[in-house]
C-alpha positions, -999 to 999 in steps of 0.1 A, spaced: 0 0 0 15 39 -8 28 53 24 27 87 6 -13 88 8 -42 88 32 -59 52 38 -85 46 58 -78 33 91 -110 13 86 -91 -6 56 -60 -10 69 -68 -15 107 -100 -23 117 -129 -35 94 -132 -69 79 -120 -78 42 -157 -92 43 -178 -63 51 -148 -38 29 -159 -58 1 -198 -52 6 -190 -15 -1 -161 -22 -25 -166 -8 -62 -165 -42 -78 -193 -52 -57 -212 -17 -68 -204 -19 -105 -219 -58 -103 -245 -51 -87 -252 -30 -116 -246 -49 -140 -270 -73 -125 -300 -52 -119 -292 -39 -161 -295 -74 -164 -328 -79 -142 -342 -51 -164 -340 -59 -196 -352 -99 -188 -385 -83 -174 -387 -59 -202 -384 -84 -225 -412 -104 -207 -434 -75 -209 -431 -75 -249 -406 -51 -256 -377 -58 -283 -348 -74 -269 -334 -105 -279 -327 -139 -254 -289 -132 -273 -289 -96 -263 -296 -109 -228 -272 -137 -232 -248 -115 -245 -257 -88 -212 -250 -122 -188 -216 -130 -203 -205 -99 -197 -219 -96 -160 -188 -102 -139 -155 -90 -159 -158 -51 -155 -141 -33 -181 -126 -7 -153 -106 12 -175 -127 21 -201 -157 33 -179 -133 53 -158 -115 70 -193 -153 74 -203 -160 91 -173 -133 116 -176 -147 128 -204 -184 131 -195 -182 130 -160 -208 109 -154 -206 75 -135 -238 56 -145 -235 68 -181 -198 59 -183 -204 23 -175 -234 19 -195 -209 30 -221 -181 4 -210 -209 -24 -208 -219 -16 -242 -182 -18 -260 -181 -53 -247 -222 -62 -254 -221 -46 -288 -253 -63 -295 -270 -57 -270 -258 -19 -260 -287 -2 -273 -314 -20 -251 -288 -15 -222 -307 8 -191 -341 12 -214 -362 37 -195 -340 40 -168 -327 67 -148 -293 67 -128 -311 62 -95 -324 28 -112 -289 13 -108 -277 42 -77 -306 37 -54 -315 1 -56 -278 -11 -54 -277 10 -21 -300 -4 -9 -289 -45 -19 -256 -34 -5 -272 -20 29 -294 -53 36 -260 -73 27 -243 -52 56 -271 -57 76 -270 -94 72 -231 -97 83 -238 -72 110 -264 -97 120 -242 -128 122 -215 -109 141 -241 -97 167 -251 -136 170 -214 -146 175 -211 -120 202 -242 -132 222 -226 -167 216 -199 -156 236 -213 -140 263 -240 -166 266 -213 -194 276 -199 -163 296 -232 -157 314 -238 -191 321 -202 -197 338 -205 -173 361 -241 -171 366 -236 -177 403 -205 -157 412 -214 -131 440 -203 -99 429 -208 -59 437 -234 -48 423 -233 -4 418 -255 26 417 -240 56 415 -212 43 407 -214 30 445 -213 -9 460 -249 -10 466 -263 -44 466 -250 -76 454 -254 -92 418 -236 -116 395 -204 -116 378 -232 -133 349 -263 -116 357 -242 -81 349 -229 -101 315 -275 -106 307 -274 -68 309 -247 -65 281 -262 -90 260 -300 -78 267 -289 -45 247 -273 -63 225 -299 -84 217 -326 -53 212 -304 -41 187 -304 -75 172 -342 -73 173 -337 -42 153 -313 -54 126 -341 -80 120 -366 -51 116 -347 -33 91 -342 -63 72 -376 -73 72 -389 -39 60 -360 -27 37 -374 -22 -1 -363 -18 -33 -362 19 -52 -379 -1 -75 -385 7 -114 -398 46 -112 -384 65 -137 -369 102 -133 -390 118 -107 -408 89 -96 -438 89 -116 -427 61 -143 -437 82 -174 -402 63 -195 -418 35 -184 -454 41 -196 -439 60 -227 -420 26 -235 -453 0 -226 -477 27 -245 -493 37 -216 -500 1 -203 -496 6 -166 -502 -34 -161 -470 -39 -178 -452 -12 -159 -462 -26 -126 -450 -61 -135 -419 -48 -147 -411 -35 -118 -421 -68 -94 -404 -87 -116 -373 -70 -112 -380 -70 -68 -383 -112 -76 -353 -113 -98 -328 -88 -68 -345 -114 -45 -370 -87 -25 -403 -90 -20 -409 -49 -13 -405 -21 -32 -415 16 -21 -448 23 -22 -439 59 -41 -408 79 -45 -393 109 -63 -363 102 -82 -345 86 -49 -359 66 -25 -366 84 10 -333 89 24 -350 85 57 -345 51 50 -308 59 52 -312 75 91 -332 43 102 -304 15 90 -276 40 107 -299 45 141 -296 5 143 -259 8 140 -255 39 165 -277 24 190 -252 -9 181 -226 18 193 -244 29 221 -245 -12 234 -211 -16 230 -197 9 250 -218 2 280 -200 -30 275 -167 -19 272 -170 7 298 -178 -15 319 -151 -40 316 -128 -12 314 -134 1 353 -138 -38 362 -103 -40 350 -96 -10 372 -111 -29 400 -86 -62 389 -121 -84 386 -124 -87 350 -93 -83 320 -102 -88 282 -80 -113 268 -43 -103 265 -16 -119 242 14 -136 252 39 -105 238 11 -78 236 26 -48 255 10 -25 279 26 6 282 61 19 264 70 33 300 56 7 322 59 -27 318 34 -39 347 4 -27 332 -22 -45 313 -46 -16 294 -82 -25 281 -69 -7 249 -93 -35 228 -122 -19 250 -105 11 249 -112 12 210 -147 -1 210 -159 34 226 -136 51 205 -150 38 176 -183 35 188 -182 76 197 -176 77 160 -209 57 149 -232 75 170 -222 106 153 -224 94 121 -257 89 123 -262 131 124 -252 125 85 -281 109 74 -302 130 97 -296 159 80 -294 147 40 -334 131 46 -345 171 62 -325 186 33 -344 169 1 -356 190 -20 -390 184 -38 -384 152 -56 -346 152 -46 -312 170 -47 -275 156 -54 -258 172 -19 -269 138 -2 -247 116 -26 -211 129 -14 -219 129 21 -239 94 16 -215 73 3 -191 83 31 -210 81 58 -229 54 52 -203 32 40 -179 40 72 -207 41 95 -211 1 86 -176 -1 89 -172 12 120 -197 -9 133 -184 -38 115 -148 -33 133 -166 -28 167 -182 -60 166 -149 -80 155 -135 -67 186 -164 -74 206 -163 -108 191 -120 -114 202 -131 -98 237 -159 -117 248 -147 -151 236 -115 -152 260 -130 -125 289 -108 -134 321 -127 -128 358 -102 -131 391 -123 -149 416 -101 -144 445 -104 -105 437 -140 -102 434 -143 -124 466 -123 -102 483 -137 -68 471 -176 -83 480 -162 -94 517 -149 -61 521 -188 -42 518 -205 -74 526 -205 -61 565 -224 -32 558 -250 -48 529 -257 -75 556 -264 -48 589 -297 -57 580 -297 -97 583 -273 -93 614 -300 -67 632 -326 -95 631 -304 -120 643 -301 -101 671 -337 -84 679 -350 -128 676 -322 -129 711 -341 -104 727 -326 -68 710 -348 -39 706 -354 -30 666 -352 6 670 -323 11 694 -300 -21 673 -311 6 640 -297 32 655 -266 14 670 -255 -2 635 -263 31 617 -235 45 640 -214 13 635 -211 16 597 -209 53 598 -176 46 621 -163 14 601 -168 37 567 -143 67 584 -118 37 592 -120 24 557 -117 62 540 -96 78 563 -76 59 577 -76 32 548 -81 3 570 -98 -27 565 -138 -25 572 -138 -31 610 -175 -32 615 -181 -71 627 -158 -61 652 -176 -34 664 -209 -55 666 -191 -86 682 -180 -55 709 -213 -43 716 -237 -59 741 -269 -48 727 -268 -74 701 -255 -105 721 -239 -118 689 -203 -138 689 -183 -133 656 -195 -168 646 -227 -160 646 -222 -124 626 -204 -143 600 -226 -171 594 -249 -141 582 -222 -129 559 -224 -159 530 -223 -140 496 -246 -164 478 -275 -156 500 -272 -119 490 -276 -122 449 -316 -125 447 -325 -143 420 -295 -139 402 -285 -171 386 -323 -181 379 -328 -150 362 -296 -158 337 -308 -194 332 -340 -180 326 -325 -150 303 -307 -179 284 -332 -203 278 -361 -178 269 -347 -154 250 -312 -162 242 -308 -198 235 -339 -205 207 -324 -176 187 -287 -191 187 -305 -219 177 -325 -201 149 -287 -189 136 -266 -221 132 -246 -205 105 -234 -179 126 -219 -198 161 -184 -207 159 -169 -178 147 -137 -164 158 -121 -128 151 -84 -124 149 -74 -84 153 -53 -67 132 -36 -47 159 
């Protein structure tokens, strides 16, 4: 690659050969050359004059893209659609007359968009699967491991180290939910004409609208859709655009809860992401271990939420039946937007398939606040000896409001079973206190809600997307 010219980072760093291809030119240009080809077969159908060896001749022709002469072509007319209808024709000199009959640029333009976004759409989809995959086994590991749980970003109750992973994968599974959506109701541009109304169309049938109508379904069958939009003006609603990108942003928005997460669980030393054997941590100091694969989820993921301000903008800013300042900013942010969110989920996908949890640590961090999250269980130990409720309140208030100044200002260990043991008015021996302080008792419903989680919602739709378990991601950096 030229060192002496801007690449993408998204190429060269981050998004999947796979998913660069999607919204590669040869892709585009075939795509094309396809739905030219889609066109004239239903045309033909219809009655109009073209020949099963001009179609034959369109079909051999598909797949080796003259490159060269559509972009010399283009130089001189400056015109992309036109300069490889040009290019198709030198090597279909049979056929080149009958090649975009009726058509208007957004013919080939809009519909390839949007074949290219429901292919995105699709591998975004089976990454999202091979994620929950992950965290599924994950969630079901640890499904019982006491934990602190936060509010605030204070200890405040206790959960699981699994039942925290159900919250990742819940919003990861709504977005899934919404990929699924957008799939389901994504339509073709269809066969419309210059401003929508079909007049080529009903100009070339003589003004059989029958024949226009089943022109167009029969190019939907042929591109493999079964919806087209309902009406149009010479592009389809870029609306359409903003709703595919919101799925991604809010795909964003998932993944760094995620990542942040693991990132401050890092800080906590409960929870690394998965760090290779010579991988190196800082250039300055060799001890540490940085979350910089989380680290670049957000990063990225900050970039995909923006991105979504593009489309946003182009679908308030159509004019009448359209205007061309949506195609420059279109084709860059929708195309980088998928990337991004392609290169989020590959990391996602290396992350949560090797996620490493210190027991010993998260052990030790619970015991340490279990005192004062158990005050409650320990009070009606003692009031069932004989205490009084009210005055044993009061006393433990004052007991963890002392125990908490020893932890912060002294930075001692949390004294407070001591400082019941010590006090009469609850009649307790240390045996008794810590027979109250078992970590499991604390977690609720925890692991039943993960098994539940997992066999409810999780579970049938792995099994609904065989062809997408399995799947591994090897970073580039």
């Amino acid at each position: 690659m030229p060192h002496n010219q801007y690449i993408s980072p998204f190429s060269t760093r981050y998004a999947s050969d796979e998913m660069q291809y999607i919204f590669s030119d040869d892709n585009k240009f075939r795509t094309w050359r396809r739905l030219w080809i889609a066109l004239a077969k239903a045309e033909q159908k219809q009655g109009l004059a073209i020949t099963d060896a001009q179609i034959a001749e369109l079909e051999a022709h598909k797949e080796d893209i003259n490159y060269a002469d559509a972009a010399a072509r283009e130089k001189l007319v400056r015109h992309d659609v036109m300069s490889h209808v040009y290019a198709y024709g030198l090597q279909c000199p049979t056929a080149k007359g009958i090649i975009h009959l009726g058509a208007t640029s957004c013919y080939v333009g809009d519909n390839t968009d949007v074949i290219i976004m429901q292919q995105g759409l699709q591998l975004v989809h089976k990454k999202l699967v091979g994620v929950l995959a992950n965290l599924a086994n994950f969630a079901e590991q640890y499904k019982a491991m006491p934990c602190l749980a936060y509010t605030h970003g204070q200890p405040a109750q206790l959960t699981t180290v699994g039942k925290r992973a159900t919250l990742w994968m819940n919003e990861l599974y709504m977005d899934l939910c919404e990929v699924e959506h957008q799939l389901s109701t994504l339509a073709l541009r269809g066969v419309k004409g210059t401003t929508g109304t079909q007049a080529s169309f009903m100009e070339l049938f003589g003004g059989d609208s029958a024949k226009v109508r089943a022109v167009e379904a029969d190019v939907c069958a042929q591109m493999g859709f079964d919806k087209v939009v309902p009406v149009c003006g010479q592009t389809y609603s870029r609306k359409v655009d903003y709703n595919v990108l919101s799925v991604l942003s809010g795909l964003g928005q998932s993944a760094m809860k995620l990542a942040t997460d693991i990132r401050l669980l890092a800080n906590f030393k409960e929870m690394e992401e998965p760090f290779e054997k010579n991988q190196i941590g800082s250039s300055a100091m060799p001890y540490k271990r940085n979350p910089m694969r989380c680290e670049r989820v957000c990063a990225l993921a900050r970039y995909l939420m923006v991105d979504v301000l593009n489309p946003a903008m182009t679908a308030g800013t159509q004019w009448f039946e359209r205007t061309l300042d949506d195609s420059a900013n279109k084709r860059i942010s929708m195309a980088e937007g998928f990337l991004a969110a392609d290169a989020i989920l590959n990391i996602l996908m290396n992350v949560s398939d090797g996620l490493v949890v210190y027991p010993k640590v998260v052990r030790a961090r619970v015991m340490a606040e279990l005192p004062f999250m158990a005050s409650e269980n320990i009070m009606m130990k003692a009031v069932k000896k004989g205490g009084d409720r009210q005055e044993l309140h009061e006393r433990l208030r004052e007991h963890a409001v002392a125990a908490a100044a020893v932890v912060k200002q002294e930075g001692k260990p949390n004294d407070m079973i001591a400082r019941v043991e010590a006090d009469p008015a609850f009649g307790l021996t240390r045996e008794e206190i810590e027979a109250e302080l078992t970590p499991e008792a604390f977690t609720g419903r925890s692991p039943e809600q993960v098994d539940e989680f997992l066999n409810e919602i999780i579970r049938p739709m792995l099994a609904a997307n065989p062809e997408a378990l399995g799947q591994k991601s090897e970073l580039s950096v």
